[in-house]
C-alpha positions as CSV (number, residue, x, y, z in Angstrom):
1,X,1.6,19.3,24.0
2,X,0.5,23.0,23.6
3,X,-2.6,23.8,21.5
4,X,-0.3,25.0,18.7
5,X,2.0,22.4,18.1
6,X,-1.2,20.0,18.6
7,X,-2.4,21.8,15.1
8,X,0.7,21.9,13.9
9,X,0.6,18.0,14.1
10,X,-3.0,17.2,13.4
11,X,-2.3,19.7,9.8
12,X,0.6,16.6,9.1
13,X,-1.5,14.0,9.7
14,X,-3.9,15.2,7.5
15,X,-1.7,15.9,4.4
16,X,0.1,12.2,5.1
17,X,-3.6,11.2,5.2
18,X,-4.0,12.4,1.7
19,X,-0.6,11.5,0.3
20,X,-1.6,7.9,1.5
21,X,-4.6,8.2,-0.5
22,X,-2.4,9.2,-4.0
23,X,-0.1,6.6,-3.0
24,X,2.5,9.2,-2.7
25,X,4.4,7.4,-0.3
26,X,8.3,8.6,-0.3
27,X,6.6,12.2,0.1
28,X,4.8,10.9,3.0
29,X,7.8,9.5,4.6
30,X,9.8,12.3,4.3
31,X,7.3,14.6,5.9
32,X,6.8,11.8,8.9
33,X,10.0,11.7,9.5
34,X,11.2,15.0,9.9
35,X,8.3,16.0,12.0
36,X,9.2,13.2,14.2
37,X,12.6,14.8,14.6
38,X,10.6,17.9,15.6
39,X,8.0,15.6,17.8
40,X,10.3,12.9,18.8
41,X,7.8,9.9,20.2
42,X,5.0,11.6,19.6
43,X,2.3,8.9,19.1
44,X,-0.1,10.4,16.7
45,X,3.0,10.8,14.1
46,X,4.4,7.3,14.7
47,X,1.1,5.8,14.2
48,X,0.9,7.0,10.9
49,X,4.6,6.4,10.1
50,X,3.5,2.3,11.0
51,X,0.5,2.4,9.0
52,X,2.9,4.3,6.4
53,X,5.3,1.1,6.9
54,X,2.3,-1.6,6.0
55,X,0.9,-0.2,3.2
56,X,4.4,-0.6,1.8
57,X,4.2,-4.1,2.4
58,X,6.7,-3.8,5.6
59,X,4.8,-5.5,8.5
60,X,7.5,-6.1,10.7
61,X,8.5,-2.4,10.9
62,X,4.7,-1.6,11.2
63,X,4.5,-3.8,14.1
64,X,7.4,-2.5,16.2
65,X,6.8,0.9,16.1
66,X,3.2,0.3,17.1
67,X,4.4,-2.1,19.7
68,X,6.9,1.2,20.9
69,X,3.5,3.3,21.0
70,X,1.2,0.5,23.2
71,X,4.5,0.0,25.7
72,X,3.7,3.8,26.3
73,X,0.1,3.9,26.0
74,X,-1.5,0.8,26.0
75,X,-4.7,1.8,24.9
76,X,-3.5,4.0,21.8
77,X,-6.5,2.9,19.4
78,X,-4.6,4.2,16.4
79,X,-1.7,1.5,17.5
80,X,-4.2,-0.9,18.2
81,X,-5.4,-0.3,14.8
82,X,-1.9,-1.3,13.3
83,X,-1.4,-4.3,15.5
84,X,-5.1,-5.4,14.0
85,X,-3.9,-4.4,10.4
86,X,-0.6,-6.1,10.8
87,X,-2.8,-9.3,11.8
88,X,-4.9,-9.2,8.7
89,X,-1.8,-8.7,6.6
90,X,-0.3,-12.2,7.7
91,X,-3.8,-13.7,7.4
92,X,-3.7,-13.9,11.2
93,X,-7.6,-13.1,11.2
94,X,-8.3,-14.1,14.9
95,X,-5.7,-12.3,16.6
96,X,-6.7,-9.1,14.0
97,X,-10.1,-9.7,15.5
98,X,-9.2,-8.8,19.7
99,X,-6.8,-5.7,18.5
100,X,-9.3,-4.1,16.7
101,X,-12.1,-5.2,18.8
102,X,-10.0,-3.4,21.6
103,X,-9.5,0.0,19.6
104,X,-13.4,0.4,18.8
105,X,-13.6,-0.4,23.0
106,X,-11.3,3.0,23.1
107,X,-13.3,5.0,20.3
108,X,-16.4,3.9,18.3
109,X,-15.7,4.8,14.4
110,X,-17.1,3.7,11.8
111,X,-13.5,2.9,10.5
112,X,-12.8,0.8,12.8
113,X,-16.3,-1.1,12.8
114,X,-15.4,-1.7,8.9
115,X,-12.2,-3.3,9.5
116,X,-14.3,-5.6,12.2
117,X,-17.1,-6.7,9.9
118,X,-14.4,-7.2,7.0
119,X,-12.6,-9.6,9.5
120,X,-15.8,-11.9,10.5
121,X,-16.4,-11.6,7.0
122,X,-12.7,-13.6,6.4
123,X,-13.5,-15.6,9.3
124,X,-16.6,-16.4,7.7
125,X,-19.0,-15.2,11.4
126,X,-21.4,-13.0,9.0
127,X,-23.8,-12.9,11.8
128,X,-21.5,-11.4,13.9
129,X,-20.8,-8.8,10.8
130,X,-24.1,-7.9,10.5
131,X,-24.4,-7.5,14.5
132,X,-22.0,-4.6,14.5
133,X,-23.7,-3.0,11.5
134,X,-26.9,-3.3,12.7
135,X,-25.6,-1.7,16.1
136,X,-23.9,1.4,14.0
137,X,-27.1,1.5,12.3
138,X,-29.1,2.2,14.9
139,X,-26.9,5.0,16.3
140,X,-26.3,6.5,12.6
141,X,-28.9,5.1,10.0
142,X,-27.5,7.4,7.1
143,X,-23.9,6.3,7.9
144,X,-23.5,5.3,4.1
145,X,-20.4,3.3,4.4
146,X,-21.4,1.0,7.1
147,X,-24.7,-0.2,5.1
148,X,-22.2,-0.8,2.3
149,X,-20.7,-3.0,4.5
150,X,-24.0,-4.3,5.9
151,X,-25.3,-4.8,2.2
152,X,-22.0,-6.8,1.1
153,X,-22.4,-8.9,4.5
154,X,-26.2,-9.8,3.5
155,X,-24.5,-10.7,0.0
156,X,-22.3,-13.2,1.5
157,X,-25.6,-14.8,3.3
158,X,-27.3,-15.5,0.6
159,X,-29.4,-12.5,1.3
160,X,-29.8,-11.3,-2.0
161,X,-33.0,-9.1,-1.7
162,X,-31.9,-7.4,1.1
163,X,-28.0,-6.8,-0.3
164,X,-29.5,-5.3,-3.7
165,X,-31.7,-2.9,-1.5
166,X,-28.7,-1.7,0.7
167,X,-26.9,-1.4,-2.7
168,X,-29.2,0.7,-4.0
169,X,-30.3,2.9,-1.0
170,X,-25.8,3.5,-0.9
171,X,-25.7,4.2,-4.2
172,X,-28.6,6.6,-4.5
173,X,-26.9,8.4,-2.1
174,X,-23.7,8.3,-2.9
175,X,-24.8,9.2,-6.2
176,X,-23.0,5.5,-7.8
177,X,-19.6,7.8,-7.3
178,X,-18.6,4.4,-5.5
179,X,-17.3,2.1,-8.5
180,X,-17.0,-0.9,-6.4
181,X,-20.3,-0.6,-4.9
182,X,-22.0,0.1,-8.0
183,X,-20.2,-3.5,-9.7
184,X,-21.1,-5.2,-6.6
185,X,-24.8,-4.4,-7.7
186,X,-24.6,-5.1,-10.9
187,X,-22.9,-8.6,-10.2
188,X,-26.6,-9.2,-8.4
189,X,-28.7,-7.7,-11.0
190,X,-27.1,-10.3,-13.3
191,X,-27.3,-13.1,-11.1
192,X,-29.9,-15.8,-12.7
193,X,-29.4,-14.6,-16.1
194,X,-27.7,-17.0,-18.6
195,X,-23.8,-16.6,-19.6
196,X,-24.1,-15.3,-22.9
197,X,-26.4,-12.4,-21.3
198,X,-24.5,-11.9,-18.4
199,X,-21.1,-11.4,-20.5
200,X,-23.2,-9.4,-23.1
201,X,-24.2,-6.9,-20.6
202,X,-21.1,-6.4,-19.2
203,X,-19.7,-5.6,-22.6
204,X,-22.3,-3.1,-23.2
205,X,-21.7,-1.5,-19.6
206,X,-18.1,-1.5,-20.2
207,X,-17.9,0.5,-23.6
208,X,-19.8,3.3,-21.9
209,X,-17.6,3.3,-19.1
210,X,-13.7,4.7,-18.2
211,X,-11.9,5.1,-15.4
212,X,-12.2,3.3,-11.8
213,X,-15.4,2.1,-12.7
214,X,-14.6,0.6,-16.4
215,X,-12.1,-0.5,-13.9
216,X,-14.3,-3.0,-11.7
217,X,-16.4,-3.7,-14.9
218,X,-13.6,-5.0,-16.7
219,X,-12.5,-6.8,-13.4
220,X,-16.2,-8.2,-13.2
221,X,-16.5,-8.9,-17.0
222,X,-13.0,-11.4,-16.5
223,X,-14.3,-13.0,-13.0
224,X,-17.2,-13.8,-15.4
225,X,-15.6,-15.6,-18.5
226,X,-12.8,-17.0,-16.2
227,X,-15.8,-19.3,-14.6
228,X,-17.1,-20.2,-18.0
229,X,-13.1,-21.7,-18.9
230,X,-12.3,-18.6,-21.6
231,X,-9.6,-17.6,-20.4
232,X,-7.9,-16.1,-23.0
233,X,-11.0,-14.1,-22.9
234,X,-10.4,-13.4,-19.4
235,X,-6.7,-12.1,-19.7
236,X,-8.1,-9.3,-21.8
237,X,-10.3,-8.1,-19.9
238,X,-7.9,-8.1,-16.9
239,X,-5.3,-6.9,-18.7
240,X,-7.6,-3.9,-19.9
241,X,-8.1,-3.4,-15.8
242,X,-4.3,-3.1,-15.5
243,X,-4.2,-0.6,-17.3
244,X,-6.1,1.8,-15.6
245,X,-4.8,0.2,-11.8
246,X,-1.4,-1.4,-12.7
247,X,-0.6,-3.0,-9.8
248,X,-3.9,-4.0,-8.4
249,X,-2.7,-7.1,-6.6
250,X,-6.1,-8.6,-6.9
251,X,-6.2,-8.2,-10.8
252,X,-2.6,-9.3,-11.1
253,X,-3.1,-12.9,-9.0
254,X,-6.7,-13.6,-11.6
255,X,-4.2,-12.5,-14.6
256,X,-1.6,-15.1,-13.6
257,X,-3.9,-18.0,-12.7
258,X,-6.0,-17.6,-16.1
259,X,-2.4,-17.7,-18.0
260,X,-1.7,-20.5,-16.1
261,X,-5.0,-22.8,-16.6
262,X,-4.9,-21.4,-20.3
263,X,-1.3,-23.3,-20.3
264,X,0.7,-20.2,-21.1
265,X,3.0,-20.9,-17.5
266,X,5.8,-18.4,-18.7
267,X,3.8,-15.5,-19.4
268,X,1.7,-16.4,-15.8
269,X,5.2,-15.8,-14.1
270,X,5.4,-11.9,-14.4
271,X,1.9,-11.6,-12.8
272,X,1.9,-14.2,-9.9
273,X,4.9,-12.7,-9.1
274,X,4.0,-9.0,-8.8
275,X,0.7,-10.0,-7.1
276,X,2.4,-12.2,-4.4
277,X,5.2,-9.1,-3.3
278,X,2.1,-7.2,-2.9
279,X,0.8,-10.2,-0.5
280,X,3.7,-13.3,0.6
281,X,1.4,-14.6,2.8
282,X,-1.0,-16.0,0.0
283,X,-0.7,-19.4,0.0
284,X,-2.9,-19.8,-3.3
285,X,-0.6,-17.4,-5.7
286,X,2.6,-19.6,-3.6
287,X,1.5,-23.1,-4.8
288,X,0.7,-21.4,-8.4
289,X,3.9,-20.1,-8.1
290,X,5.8,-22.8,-7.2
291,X,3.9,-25.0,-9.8
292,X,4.7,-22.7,-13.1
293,X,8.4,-22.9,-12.4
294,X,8.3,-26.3,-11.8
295,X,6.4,-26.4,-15.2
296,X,8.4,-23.6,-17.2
297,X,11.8,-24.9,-15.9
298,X,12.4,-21.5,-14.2
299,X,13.8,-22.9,-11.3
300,X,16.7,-20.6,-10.2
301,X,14.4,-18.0,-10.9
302,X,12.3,-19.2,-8.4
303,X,14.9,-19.6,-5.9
304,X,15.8,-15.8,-6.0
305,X,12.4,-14.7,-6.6
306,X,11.9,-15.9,-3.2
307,X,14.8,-15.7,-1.4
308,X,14.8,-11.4,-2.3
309,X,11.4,-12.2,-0.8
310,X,12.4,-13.2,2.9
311,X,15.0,-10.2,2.2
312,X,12.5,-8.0,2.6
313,X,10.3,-9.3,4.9
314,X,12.6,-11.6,7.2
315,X,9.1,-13.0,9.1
316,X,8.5,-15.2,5.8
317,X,10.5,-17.8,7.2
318,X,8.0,-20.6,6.0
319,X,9.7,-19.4,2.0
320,X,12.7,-21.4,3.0
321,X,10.8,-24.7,2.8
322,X,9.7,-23.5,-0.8
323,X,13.3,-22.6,-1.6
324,X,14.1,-26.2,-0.4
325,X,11.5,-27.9,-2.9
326,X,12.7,-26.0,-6.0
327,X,16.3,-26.8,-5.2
328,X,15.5,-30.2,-4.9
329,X,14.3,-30.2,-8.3
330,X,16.7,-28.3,-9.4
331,X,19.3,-31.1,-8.2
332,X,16.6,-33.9,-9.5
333,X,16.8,-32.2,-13.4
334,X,20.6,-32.0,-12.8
335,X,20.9,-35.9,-12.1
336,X,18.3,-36.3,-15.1
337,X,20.4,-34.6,-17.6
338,X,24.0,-36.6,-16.0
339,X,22.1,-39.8,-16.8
């Protein structure tokens, strides 16, 4: 490839980057895609057209056109990096673990060290997180986002003093631009405190908040009365999240399991199901699922729900057993109501 069209390329990765970020995806298609029919095969473009294909909830199309790329060029890291994503997609932590250990054995980023540690962090090896940070660390000590990462590792060891200090050492820096990082901290400034206070607090920080980080407030504030049983409480304050991220998955799946243990089943149904498009391999938001149309009656509903499901994403063979159940209690009413 010639210098120029090497810039030429490198210019639309760089405006797909940003298109990814705005979740401008069509746009970002379109452009892929006819610059591969000016660079047919040309790995840097079809590595972002996979990575395109996952973040639209399309691992199997993801995973062959990285598979194309490593048939090539075995050690692509950007395919690499796709195979690893795909992996963590299907909750497949372990086998996410070797393909991005292998593309940070082909080029050490910092990217690509996050996705590690947030991988032992699934696989619950927080020593082994907090290896790789300490390691990038050492090369890079003002590398903000890896002591993020270091600070939310030392929060999942019980580490406490240490997390609050890597919280605030990020933040100062980052000038608390980084709403999750900035909740994060507060969540352990609060820690210790009684109930009332903590939900107080919250309530305080929240009406002199707005956008992303009113966001993760709200989103804290919810996690918060949801442990103390209030959910009706709860739904409020995740439905106040909604709306300024509608279709945060994360937000949708507490939504629908707070409607659910508050016994409102039919109004849980809209927001389990949204949340589990966004991720079909979650078997917690599946048994939830399955439960509140078992409960609400809504069992043809179920049936298609999942069935368009496996449409969509044809790897999600294990749905067919679900559709099985709810037919079976579909045909179990039907005998109920012959009687």
């Amino acid at each position: 490839m010639s210098s120029r069209d090497f810039l030429r390329v490198k210019k639309v990765i760089d405006q797909v980057r940003d298109l990814k970020r705005e979740k401008k995806f069509s746009r970002a298609l379109e452009i892929l895609e006819r610059s591969l029919e000016e660079y047919p095969g040309n790995n840097f473009l079809q590595a972002s057209l996979a990575d395109l294909y996952l973040r639209q909830n399309d691992p199997n199309k993801a995973e062959s056109l990285a598979d194309e790329i490593l048939d090539r060029d075995p050690g692509d890291f950007r395919a690499l990096t796709v195979k690893g994503d795909v992996f963590y997609y299907r909750r497949d932590y372990q086998q996410a673990l070797e393909f991005f250990e292998n593309a940070l054995a082909q080029r050490e980023e910092g990217f690509l060290a996050g996705k590690l540690v947030k991988t032992y962090h699934r696989l619950e090896k927080f020593s082994e997180a907090l290896s790789i940070c300490q390691r990038f660390l050492e090369k890079n000590p003002d590398d903000n986002y890896i002591k993020k990462l270091r600070a939310q590792t030392y929060e999942k060891m019980g580490k406490e003093d240490q997390a609050r200090k890597d919280y605030g050492e990020y933040l100062e820096q980052e000038g608390a631009e980084d709403h999750f990082a900035y909740k994060e901290n507060i969540k352990l400034k609060l820690k210790g405190k009684p109930p009332e206070t903590r939900v107080k607090e919250l309530s305080n920080l929240i009406k002199f908040s707005q956008g992303e980080k009113k966001f993760h407030l709200c989103n804290l504030l919810g996690k918060e009365l949801e442990g103390q049983k209030k959910y009706d409480e709860a739904i409020e304050q995740y439905k106040k999240a909604l709306e300024i991220e509608p279709g945060d998955p994360f937000v949708l799946k507490q939504a629908g399991f707070c409607l659910y243990r508050g016994g409102r089943e039919a109004e849980a149904l809209f927001y389990l199901e949204e949340a589990f498009k966004s991720d079909p391999e979650d078997f917690y938001t599946r048994s939830a699922l399955l439960a509140a149309y078992k409960k609400t009656g809504e069992i043809e509903r179920g049936i298609e729900f999942f069935k368009q499901i496996i449409q969509k994403d044809p790897s999600q063979k294990k749905l067919w057993g679900v559709i099985r159940k709810l037919s079976k209690e579909e045909e179990e009413g039907n005998d109920e109501e012959d009687r």
